[in-house]
LOVOLUM-621751 format. One record per residue (C-alpha): chain; x, y, z. Coordinates in steps of 0.25 Angstrom, whole numbers, plus 5000, padded with zeros to 4 digits. Each point is the difference from the previous one (the first is absolute). Layout:
N
<pt><drenvo>A</drenvo><x>X</x><y>Y</y><z>Z</z></pt>
...
***
This chain:
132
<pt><drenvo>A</drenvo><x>5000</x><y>5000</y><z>5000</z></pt>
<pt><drenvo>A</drenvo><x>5004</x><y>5013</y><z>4998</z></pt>
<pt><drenvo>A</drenvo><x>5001</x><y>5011</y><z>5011</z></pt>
<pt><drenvo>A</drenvo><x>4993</x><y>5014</y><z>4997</z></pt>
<pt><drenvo>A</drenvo><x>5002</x><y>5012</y><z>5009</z></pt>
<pt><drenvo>A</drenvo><x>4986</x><y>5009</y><z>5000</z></pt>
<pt><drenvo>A</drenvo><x>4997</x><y>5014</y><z>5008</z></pt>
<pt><drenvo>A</drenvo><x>4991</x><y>4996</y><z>5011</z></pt>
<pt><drenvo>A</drenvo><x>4989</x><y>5011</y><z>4998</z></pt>
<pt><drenvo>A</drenvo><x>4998</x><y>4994</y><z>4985</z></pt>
<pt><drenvo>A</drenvo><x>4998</x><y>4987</y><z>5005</z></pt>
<pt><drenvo>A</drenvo><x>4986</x><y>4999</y><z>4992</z></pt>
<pt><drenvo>A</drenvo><x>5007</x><y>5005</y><z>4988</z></pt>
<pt><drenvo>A</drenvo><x>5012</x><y>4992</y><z>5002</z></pt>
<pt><drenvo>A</drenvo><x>4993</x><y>4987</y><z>5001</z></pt>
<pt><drenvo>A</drenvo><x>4993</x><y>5002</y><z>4988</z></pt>
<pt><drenvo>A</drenvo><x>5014</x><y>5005</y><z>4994</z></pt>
<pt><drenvo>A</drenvo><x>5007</x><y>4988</y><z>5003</z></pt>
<pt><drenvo>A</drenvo><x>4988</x><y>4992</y><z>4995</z></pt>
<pt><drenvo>A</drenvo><x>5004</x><y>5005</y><z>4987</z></pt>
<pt><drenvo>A</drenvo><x>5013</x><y>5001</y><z>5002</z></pt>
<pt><drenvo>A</drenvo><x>5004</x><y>5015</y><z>5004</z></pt>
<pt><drenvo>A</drenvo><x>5004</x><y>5004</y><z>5011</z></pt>
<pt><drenvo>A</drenvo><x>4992</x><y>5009</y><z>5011</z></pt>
<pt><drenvo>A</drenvo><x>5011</x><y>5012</y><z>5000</z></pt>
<pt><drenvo>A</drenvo><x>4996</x><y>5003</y><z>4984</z></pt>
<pt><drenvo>A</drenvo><x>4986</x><y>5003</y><z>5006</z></pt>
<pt><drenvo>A</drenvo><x>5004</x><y>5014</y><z>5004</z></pt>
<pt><drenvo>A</drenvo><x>4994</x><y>4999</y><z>5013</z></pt>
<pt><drenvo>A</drenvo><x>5008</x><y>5003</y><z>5013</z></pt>
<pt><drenvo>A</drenvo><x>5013</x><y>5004</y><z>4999</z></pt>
<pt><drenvo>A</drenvo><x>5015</x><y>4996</y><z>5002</z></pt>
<pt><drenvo>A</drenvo><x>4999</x><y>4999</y><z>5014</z></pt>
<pt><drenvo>A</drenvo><x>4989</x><y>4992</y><z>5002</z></pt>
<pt><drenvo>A</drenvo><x>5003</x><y>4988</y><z>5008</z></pt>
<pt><drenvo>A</drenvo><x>5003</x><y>4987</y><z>4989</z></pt>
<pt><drenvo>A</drenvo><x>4996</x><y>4985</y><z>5002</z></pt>
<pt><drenvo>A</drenvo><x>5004</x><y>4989</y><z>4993</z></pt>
<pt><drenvo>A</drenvo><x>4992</x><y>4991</y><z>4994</z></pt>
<pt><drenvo>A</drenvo><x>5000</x><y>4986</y><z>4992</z></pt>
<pt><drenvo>A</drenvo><x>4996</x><y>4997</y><z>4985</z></pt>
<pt><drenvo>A</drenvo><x>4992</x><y>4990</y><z>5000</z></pt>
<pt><drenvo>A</drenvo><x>5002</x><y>4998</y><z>4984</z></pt>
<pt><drenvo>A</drenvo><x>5006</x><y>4986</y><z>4996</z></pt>
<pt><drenvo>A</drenvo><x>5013</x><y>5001</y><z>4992</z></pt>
<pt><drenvo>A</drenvo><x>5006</x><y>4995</y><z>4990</z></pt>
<pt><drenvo>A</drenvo><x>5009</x><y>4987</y><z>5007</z></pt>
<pt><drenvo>A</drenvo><x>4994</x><y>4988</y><z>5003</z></pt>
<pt><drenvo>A</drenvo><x>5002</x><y>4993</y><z>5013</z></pt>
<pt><drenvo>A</drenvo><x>5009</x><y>4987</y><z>4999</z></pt>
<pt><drenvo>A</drenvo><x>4992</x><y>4988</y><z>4998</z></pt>
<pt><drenvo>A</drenvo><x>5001</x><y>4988</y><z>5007</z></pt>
<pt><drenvo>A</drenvo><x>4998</x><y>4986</y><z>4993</z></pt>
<pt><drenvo>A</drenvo><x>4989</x><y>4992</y><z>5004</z></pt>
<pt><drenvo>A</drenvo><x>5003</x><y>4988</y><z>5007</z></pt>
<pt><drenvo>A</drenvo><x>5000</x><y>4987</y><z>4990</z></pt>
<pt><drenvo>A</drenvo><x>4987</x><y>4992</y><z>4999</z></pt>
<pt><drenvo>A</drenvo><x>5000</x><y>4984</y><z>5007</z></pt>
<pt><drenvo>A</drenvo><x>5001</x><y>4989</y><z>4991</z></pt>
<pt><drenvo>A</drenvo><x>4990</x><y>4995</y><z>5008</z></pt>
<pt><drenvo>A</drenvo><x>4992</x><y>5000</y><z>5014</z></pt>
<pt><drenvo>A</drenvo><x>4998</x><y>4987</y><z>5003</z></pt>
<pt><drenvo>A</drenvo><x>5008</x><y>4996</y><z>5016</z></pt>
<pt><drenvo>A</drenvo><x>5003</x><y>5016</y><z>5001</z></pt>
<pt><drenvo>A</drenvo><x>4994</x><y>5010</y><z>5011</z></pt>
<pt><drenvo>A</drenvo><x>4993</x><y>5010</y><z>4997</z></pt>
<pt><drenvo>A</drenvo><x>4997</x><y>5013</y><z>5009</z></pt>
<pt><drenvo>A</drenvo><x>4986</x><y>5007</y><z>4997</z></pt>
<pt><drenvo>A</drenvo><x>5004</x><y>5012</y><z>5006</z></pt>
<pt><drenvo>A</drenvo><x>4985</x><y>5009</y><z>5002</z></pt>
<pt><drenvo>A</drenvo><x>5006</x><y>5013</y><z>5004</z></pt>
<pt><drenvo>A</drenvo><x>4991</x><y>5006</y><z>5008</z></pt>
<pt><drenvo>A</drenvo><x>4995</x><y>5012</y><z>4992</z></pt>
<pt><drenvo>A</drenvo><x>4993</x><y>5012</y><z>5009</z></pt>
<pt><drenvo>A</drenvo><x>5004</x><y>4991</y><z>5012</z></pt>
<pt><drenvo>A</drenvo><x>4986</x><y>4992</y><z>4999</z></pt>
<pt><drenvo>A</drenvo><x>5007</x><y>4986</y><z>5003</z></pt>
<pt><drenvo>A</drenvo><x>4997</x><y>4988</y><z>4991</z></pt>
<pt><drenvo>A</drenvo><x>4991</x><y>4999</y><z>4989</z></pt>
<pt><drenvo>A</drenvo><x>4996</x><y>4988</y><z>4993</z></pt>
<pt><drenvo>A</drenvo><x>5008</x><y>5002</y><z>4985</z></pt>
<pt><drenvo>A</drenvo><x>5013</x><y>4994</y><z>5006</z></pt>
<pt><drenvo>A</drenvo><x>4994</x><y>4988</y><z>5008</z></pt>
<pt><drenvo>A</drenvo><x>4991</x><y>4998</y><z>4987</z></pt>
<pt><drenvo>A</drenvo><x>5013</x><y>5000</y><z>4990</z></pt>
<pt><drenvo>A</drenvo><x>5005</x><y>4988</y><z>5013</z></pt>
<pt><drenvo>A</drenvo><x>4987</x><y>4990</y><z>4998</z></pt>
<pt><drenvo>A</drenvo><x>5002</x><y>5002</y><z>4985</z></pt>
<pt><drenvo>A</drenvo><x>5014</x><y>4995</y><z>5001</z></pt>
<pt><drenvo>A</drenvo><x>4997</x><y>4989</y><z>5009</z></pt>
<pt><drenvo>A</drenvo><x>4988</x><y>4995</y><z>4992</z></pt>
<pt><drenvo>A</drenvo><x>5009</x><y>5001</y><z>4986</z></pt>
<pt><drenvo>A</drenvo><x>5014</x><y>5001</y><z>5004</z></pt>
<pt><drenvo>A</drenvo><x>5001</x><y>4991</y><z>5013</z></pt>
<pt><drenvo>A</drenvo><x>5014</x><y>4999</y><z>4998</z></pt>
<pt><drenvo>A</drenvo><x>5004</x><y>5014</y><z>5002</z></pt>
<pt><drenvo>A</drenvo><x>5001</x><y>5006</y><z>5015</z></pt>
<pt><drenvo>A</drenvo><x>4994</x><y>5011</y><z>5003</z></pt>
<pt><drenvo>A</drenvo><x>5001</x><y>5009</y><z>5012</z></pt>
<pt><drenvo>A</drenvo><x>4988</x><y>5012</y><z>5000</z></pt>
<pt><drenvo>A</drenvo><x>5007</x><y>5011</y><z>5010</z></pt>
<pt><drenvo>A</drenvo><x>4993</x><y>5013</y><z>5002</z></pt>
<pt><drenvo>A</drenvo><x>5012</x><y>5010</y><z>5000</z></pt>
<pt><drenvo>A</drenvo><x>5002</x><y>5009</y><z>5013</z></pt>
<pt><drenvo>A</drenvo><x>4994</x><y>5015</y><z>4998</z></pt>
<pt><drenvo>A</drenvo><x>4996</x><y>5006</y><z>4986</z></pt>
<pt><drenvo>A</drenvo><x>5002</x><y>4998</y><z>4987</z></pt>
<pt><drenvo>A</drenvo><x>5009</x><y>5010</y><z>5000</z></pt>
<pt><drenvo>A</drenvo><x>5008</x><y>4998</y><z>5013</z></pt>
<pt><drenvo>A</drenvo><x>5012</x><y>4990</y><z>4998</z></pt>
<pt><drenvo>A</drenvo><x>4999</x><y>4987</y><z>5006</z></pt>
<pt><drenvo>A</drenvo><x>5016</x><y>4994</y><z>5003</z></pt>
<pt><drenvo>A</drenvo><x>4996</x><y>4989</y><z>5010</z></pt>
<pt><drenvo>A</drenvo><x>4992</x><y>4994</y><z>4988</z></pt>
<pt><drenvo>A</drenvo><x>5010</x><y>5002</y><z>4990</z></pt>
<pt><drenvo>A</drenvo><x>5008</x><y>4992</y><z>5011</z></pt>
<pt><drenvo>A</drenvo><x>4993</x><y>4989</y><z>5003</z></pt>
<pt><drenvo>A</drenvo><x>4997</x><y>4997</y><z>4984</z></pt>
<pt><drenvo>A</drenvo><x>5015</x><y>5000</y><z>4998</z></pt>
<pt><drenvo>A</drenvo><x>5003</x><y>4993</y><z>5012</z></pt>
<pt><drenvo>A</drenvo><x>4990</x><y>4989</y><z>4997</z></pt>
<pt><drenvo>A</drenvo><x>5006</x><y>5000</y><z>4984</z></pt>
<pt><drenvo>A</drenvo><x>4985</x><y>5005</y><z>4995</z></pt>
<pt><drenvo>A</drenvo><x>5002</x><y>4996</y><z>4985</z></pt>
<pt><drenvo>A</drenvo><x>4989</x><y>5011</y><z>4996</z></pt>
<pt><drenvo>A</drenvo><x>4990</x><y>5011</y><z>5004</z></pt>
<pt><drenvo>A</drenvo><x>4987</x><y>5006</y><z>4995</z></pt>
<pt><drenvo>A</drenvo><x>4999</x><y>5014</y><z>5007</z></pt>
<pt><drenvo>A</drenvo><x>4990</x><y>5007</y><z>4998</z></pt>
<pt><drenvo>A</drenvo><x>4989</x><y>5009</y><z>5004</z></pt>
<pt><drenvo>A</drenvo><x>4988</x><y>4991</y><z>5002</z></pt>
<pt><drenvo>A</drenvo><x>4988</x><y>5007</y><z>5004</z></pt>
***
């Protein structure tokens, strides 16, 4: 993001400035002693973030564990899409493992006790997802 200074009086002007792209100083309002804030530009640039590959697909699923990971979206505990995917892959797939775990928190809050006791018990797979 870029940074922008605008004059604090013509912050109405400035936001609408910096919304297309001037800046609040070229407004005429104010003058050179007003106080300045900074502010970001929330504008997308040019440069891609680095991508990361995707992890390679299983040749198979039959005598691996999978982790059905519900994560907890708005914090309103289980819900029945994960434990529904789990009867699906026992009636169809009695092969595979499963293990339904509802993550800790929210959606958006990170879990690392899970993460840990799906490496530590070599989880081959998880489905995460929002299953509300």
């Amino acid at each position: 993001m870029k940074r922008r200074t605008i004059l604090t009086k013509c912050l109405p002007a400035g936001a609408a400035l910096l919304a297309s792209g001037g800046l609040a100083s070229q407004t005429g309002c104010g003058d050179a002693g007003n106080r300045k804030i900074t502010v970001m530009n929330p504008a997308i640039t040019e440069a891609l973030a680095e991508r990361a590959p995707l992890a390679p697909r299983m040749s198979a699923l039959e005598g691996k564990t999978i982790y059905l990971v519900d994560t907890n979206y708005e914090g309103l505990g289980r819900t029945p899409v994960m434990e529904e995917i789990q009867v699906w892959f026992t009636r169809n797939m009695p092969d595979v493992k499963t293990v339904f775990k509802l993550k800790s928190g929210n959606y958006a809050a990170d879990d690392p006790a899970l993460w840990k006791e799906i490496a530590d018990n070599n989880g081959d797979g998880v489905v995460i997802g929002i299953a509300g």
